[in-house]
C-alpha positions in Angstrom: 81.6 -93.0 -97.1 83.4 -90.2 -99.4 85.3 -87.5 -98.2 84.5 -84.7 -98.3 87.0 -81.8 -99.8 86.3 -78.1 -100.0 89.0 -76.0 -102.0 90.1 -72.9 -100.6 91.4 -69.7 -102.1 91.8 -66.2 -101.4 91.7 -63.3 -104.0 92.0 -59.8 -104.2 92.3 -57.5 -107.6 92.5 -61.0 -109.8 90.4 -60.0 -112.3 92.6 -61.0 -115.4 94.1 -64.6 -113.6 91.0 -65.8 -112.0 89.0 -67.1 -114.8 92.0 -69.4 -115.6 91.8 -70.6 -112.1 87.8 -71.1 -112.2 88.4 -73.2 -115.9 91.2 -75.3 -114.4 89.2 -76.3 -111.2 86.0 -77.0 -113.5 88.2 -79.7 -115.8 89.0 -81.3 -112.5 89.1 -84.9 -112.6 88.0 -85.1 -109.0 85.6 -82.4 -108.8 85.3 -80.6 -105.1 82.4 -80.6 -102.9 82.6 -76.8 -102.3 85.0 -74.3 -103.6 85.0 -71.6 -101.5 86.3 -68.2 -102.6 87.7 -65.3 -100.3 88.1 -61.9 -101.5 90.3 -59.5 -100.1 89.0 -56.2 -100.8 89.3 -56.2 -104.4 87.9 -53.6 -106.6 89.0 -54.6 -110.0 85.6 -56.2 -111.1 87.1 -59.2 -109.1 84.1 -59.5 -106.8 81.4 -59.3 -109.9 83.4 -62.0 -111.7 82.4 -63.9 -108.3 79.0 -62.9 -107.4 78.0 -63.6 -110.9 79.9 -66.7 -111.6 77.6 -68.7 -114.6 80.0 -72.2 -114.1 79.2 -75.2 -112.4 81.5 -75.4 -109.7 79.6 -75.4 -106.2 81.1 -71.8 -105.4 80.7 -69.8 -102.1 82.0 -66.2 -101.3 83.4 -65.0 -98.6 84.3 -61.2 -98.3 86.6 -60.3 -95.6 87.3 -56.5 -96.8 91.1 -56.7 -96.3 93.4 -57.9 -94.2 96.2 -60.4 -94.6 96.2 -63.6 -96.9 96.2 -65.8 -93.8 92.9 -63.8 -92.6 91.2 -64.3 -95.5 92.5 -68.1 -95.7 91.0 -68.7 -92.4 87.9 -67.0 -93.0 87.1 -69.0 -95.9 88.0 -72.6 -93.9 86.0 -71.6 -91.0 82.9 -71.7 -93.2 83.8 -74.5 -95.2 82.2 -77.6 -94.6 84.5 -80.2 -96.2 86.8 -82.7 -94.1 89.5 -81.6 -95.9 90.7 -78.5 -97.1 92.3 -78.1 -100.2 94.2 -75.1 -100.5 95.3 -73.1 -103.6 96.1 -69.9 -105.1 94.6 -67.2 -107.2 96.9 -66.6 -110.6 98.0 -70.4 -110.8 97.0 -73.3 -113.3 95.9 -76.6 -111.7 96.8 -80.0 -113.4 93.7 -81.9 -114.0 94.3 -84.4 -111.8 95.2 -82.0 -108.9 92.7 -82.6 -106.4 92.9 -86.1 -107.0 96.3 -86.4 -106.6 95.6 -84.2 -103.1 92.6 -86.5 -102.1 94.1 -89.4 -102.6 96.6 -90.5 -99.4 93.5 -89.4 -97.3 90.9 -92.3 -99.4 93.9 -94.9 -98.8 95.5 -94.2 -95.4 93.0 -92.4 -92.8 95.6 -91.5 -90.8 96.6 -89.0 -93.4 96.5 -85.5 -91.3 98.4 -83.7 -94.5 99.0 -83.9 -98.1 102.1 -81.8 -99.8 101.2 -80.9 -103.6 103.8 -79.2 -106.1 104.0 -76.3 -108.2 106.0 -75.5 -111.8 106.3 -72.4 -113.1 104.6 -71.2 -116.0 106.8 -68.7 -118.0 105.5 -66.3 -120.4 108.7 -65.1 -121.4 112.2 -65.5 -121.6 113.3 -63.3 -118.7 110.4 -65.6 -116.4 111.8 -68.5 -117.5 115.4 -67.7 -116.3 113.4 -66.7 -113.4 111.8 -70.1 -112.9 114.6 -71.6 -113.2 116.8 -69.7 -111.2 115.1 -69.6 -107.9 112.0 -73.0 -107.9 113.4 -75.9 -106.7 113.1 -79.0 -109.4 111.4 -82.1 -108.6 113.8 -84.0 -108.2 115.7 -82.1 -105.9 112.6 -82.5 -103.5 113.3 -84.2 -100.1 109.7 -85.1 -99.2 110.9 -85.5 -95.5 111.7 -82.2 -95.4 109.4 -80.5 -97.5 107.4 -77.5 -97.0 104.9 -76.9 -99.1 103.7 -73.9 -100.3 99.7 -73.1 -100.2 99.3 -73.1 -103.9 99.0 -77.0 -103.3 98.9 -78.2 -100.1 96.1 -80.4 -98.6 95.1 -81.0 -94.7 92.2 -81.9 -92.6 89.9 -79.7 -90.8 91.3 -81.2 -87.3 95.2 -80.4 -88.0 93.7 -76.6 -89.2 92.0 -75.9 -85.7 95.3 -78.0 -83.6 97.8 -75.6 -85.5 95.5 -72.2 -84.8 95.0 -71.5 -88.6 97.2 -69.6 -90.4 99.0 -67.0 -88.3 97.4 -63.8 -88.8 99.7 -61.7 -87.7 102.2 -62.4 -90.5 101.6 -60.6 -94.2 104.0 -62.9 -95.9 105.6 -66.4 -95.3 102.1 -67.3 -93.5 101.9 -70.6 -95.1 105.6 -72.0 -94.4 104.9 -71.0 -90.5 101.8 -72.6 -90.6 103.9 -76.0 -92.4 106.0 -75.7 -89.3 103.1 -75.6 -86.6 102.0 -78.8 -88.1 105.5 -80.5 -88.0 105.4 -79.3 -85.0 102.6 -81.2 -83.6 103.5 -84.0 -85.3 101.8 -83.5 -88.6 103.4 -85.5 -91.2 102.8 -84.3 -94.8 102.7 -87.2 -97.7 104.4 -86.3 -100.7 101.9 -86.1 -103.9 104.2 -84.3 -106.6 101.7 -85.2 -109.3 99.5 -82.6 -107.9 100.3 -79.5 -109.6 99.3 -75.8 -109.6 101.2 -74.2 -112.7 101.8 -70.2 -111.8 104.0 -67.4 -114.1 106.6 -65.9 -112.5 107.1 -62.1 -111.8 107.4 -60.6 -115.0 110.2 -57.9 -114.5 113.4 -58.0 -112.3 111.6 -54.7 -110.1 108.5 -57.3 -109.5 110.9 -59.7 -108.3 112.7 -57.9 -106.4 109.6 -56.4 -104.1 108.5 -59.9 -103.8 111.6 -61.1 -102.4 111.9 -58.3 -100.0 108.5 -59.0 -99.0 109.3 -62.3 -98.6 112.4 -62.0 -96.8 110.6 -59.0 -94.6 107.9 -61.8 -93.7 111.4 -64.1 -92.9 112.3 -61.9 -90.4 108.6 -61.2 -88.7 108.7 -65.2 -88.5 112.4 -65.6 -87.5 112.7 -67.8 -89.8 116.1 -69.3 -91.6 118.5 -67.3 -89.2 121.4 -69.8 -90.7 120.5 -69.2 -94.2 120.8 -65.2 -94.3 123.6 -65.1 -92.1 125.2 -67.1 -94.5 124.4 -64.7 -97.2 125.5 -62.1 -95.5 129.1 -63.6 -94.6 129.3 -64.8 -98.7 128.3 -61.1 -99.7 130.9 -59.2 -97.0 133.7 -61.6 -98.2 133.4 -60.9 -101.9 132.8 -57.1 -101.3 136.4 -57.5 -99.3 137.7 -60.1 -101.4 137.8 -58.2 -104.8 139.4 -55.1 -104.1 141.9 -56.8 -102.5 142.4 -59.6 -105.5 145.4 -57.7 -107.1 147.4 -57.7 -104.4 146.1 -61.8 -102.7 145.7 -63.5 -106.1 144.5 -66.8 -104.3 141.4 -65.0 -103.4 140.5 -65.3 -107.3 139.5 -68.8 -107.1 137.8 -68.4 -103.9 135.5 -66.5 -105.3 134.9 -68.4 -109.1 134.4 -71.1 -106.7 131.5 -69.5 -104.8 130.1 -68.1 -108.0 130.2 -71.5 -109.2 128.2 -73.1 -106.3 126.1 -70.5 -106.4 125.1 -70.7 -109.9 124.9 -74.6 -110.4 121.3 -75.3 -109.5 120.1 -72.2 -111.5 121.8 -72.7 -114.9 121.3 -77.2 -114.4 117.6 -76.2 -114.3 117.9 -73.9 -116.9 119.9 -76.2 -119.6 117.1 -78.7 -120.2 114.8 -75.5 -121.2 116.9 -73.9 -123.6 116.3 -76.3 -126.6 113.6 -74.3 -128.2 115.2 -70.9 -128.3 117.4 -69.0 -130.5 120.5 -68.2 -129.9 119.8 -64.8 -129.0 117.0 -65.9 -126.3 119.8 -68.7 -124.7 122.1 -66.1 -124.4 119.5 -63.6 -122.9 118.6 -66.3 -120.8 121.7 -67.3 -119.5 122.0 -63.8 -118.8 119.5 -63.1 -116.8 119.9 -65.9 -114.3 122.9 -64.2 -111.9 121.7 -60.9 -112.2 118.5 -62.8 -111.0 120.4 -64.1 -107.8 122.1 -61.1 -107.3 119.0 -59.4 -107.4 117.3 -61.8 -104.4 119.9 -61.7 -102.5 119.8 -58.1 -102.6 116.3 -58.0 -102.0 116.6 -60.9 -99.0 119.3 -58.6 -97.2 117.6 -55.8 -96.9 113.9 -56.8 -96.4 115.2 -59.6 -93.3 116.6 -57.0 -91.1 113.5 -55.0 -91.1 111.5 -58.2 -90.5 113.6 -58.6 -87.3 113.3 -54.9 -86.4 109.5 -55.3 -86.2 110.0 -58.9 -84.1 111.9 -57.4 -81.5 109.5 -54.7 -81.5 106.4 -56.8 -80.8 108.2 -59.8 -78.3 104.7 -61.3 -78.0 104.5 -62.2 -82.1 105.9 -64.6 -83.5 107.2 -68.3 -83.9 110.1 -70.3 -83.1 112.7 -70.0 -85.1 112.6 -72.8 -88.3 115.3 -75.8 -87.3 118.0 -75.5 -89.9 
């Protein structure tokens, strides 16, 4: 007997990006049993485009009003009827073979709890491509082991949902990588499926970026997640704002730094190189650019949205889960 998948996605004010997700999940080579739709609150024409859907996909709504992605995650899955869920994004792309390449470890292994999908991004410009490159990892510098995926691909069953208490609620961003950890938690073991991918743009201007890495950094802190990883960027940060005033006078402290700007810089502009074939000179040189004013620009945004996301930890002790292994 077939499983059964239902794909699950949460919208709110995706008016312009959601007929490119409803097209993409239509040339499906593995169609879905259900797709099941949750709205936000949207008031963009979002929620006609839905109730008046003309396309062949088995489509159900759910409106939840507001609230947080996670809510409106788990309010679709809990009326879902699929054994596995089949999670995804509004304002991505999905490869054709997506949900085939999701569905597949759980038709060849029943064991198979959770599936871990991929995503590429999708640049419209040259400013999102040096974005793209700068801060998504490449494939092949994936650990599978250790991957957490995000829910723009990400497969699981119904059973590993209900054992990990959904997605947490409580948390407006960074839902989806606490919810990774619950699972890994109890066990969960996610197969790697890179072939299935959800293609999404980037933020299109640095100030778009920039909110959504303070967001994301906020939801970091809320989580207490990756203490290691922004104290480091903190201690990298506090050196160099010590280190260069004081480079005339401790020359040595020069190549410190080149060195860290180096290191820091190496995975962007490696990503980046393969890309620039098709551009002209001026768009390379824009390009390479853009990508450490990018960095600079996220860590920025990391250091001062983290703190805040601890400030309202320590304010509600109850909230909260374990701090992510580093």
């Amino acid at each position: 007997m077939g499983l059964k998948v239902s794909v699950i996605c949460t919208v709110r004010n995706e008016r312009k990006a959601l007929p490119e997700l409803l097209a993409s999940l239509e040339r499906q080579t593995r169609q879905p049993e259900e797709v099941v739709v949750s709205d936000g609150g949207s008031n963009d024409g979002t929620l006609e485009l839905l109730r008046t859907y003309p396309g062949p996909l088995p489509l159900r709504l759910v409106e939840c009003g507001g609230g947080t992605i996670a809510q409106g995650r788990n309010a679709a899955i809990r009326v879902a009827t699929g054994d596995i869920m089949a999670v995804t994004d509004a304002g991505v792309q999905l490869d054709p073979n997506w949900l085939a390449e999701l569905a597949r470890p759980f038709q060849q292994e029943q064991s198979t709890q959770a599936v871990a999908g991929f995503f590429r991004s999708d640049p419209h410009s040259v400013f999102e491509m040096a974005l793209g490159a700068t801060v998504l990892p490449a494939l092949e510098e994936i650990r599978p082991a250790t991957f957490l995926p995000s829910s723009r691909s990400v497969a699981f069953t119904r059973r590993s949902w209900e054992r990990a208490g959904g997605y947490p609620e409580w948390l407006d961003y960074c839902e989806d990588l606490v919810f990774d950890l619950r699972l890994r938690e109890l066990g969960v073991a996610f197969c790697w499926a890179p072939g299935a991918l959800a293609h999404f743009r980037p933020r299109a201007s640095l100030r778009a970026f920039f909110i959504q890495y303070f967001r994301y950094a906020r939801g970091d802190g809320k989580a207490g997640l990756w203490p290691r990883r922004h104290t480091i960027r903190y201690a990298a940060y506090a050196f160099a704002a010590v280190a260069v005033p004081l480079g005339a006078q401790y020359p040595l402290l020069w190549p410190a730094l080149a060195a860290g700007a180096v290191a820091h810089l190496y995975r962007p502009y490696r990503r980046l190189s393969p890309l620039l074939g098709g551009l002209s000179l001026g768009e390379r040189l824009a390009a390479i650019a853009w990508a450490p004013l990018i960095r600079m620009t996220g860590d920025v945004a990391k250091m001062l949205g983290y703190p805040l996301g601890l400030l309202w930890r320590w304010r509600r002790p109850s909230r909260g889960a374990a701090p992510a292994r580093e």
